[in-house]
C-alpha positions as CSV (number, residue, x, y, z in Angstrom):
1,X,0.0,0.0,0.0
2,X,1.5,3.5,-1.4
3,X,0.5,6.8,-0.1
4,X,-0.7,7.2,-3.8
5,X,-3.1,4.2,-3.8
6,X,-4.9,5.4,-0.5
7,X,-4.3,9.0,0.7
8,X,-2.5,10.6,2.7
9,X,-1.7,8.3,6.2
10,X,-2.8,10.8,9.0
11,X,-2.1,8.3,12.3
12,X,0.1,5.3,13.1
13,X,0.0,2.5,16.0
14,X,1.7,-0.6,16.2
15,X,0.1,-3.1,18.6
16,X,0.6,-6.5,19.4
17,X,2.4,-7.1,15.8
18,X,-0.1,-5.2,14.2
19,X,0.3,-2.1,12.5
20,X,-2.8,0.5,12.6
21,X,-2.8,3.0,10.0
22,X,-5.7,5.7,8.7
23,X,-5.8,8.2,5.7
24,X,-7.3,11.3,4.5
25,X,-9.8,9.3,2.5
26,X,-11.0,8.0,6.1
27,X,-9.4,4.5,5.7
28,X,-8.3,2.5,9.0
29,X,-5.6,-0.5,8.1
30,X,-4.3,-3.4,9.9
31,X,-0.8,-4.4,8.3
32,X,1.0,-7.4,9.8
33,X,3.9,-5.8,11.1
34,X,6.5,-8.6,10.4
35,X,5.8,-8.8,6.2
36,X,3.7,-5.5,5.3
37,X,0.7,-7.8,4.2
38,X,-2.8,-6.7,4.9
39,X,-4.9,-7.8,7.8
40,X,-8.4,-6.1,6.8
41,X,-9.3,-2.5,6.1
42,X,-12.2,-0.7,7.6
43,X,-14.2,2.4,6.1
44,X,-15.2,4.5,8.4
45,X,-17.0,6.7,5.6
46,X,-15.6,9.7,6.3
47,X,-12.6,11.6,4.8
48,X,-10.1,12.4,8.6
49,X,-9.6,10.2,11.3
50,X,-7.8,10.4,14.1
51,X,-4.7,8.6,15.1
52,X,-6.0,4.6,16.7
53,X,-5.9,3.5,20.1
54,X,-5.5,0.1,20.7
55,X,-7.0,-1.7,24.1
56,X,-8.2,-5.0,25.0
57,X,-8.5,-6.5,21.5
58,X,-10.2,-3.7,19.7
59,X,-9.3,-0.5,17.9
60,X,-10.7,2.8,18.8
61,X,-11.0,5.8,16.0
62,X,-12.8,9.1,15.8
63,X,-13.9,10.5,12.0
64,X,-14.3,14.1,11.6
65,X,-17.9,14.0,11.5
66,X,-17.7,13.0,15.3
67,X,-18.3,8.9,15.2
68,X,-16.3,7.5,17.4
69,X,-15.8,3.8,15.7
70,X,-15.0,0.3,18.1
71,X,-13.4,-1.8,15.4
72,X,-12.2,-5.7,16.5
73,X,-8.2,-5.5,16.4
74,X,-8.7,-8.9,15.0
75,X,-11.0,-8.9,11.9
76,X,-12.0,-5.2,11.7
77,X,-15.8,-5.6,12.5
78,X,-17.6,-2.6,13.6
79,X,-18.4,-3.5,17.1
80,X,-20.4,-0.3,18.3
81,X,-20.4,3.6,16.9
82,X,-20.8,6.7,19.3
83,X,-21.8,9.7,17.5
84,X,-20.9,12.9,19.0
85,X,-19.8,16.5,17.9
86,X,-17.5,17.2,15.3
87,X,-14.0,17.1,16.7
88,X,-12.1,16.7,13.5
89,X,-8.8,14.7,14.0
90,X,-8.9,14.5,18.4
91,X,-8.6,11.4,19.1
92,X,-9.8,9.3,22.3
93,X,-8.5,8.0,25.1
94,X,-8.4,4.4,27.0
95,X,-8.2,3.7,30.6
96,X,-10.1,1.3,33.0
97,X,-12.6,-0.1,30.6
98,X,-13.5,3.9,29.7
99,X,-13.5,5.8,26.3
100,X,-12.4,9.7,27.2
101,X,-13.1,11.7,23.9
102,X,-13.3,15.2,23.3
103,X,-16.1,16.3,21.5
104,X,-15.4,19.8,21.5
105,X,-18.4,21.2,23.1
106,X,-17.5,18.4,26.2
107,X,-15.3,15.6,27.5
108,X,-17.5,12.3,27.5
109,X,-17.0,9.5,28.9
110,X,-17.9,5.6,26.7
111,X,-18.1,2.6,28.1
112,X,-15.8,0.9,26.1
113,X,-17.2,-2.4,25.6
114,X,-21.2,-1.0,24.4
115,X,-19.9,2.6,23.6
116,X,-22.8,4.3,26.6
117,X,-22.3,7.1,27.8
118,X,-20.8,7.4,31.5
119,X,-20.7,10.8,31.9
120,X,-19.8,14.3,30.0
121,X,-18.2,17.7,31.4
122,X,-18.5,20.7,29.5
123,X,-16.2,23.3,30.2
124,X,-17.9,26.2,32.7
125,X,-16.7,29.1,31.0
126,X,-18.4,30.1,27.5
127,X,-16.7,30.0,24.8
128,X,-14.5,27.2,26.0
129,X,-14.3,24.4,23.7
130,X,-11.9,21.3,24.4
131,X,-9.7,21.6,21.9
132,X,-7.0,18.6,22.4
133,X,-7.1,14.6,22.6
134,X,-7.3,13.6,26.1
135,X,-4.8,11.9,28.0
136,X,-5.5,9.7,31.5
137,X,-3.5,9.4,34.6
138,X,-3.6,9.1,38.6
139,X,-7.0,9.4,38.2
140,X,-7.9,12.0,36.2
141,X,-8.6,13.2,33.1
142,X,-6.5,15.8,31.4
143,X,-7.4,17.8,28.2
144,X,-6.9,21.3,27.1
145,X,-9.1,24.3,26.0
146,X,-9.9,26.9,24.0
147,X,-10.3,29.0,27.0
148,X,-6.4,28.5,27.6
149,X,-7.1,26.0,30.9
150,X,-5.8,22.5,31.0
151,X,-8.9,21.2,33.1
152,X,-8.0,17.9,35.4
153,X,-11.4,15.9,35.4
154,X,-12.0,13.0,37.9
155,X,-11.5,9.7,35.5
């Protein structure tokens, strides 16, 4: 696979000897990673997608148009879609058996095995807009905004 024949690749994760790829053209790949050869490909149907996160046997990707996408790591079956604000190329986050993505408008939490909703946080001031993929620790959950914070959410 060239950069000619699919787009241009926006994202990159190797996993468990697995490489994860997407395009402009809103293409996610699974490559084996010792030979190059294709696993399967999976259309999300949009033209950006974020960069994949890989956890517990399944592959995690948000499309521009806001659909967060729970692909199989194995096969590439669409296991569940979310489908939230436009965040353009943010991607989510894993920790615990929870989805943290950025929508923009809010930080949601996913159950990551059925894609619910947990909870969502908007930011209090107006017009703060969460602007940055999330990122989990101790806890918490950090992401930034357009309101110049870095706000510190309880996980």
């Amino acid at each position: 696979m060239s950069s000619s024949e699919s787009g241009f690749f926006t994202g990159i994760v190797i996993s468990d000897g697995a490489i994860y790829i997407t395009d402009d053209n809103g293409m996610l790949y699974s490559l084996n990673a010792a030979n190059g050869h294709s696993n399967w490909s999976y259309p999300a149907g949009s033209t950006q997608l974020s960069t994949p996160v890989i956890a517990d046997g399944m592959v995690y990707v948000t499309d521009d148009s806001g659909t967060l996408h729970a692909i199989t790591a194995a096969g590439g079956t669409r296991v569940w879609t979310h489908q939230a604000v436009s965040s353009g190329e943010i991607g989510p986050a894993v920790n615990g058996g929870k989805l943290y993505v950025s929508t923009g408008l809010a930080l949601q939490a996913l159950d990551a095995k059925t894609g619910d909703a947990v909870w969502s946080y908007r930011p209090p001031y107006d017009p703060g807009a969460f602007v940055s993929t999330p990122a989990v620790a101790n806890g918490l959950v950090f992401v930034g905004s357009t309101d110049d914070k870095l706000y510190a959410i309880r996980a």
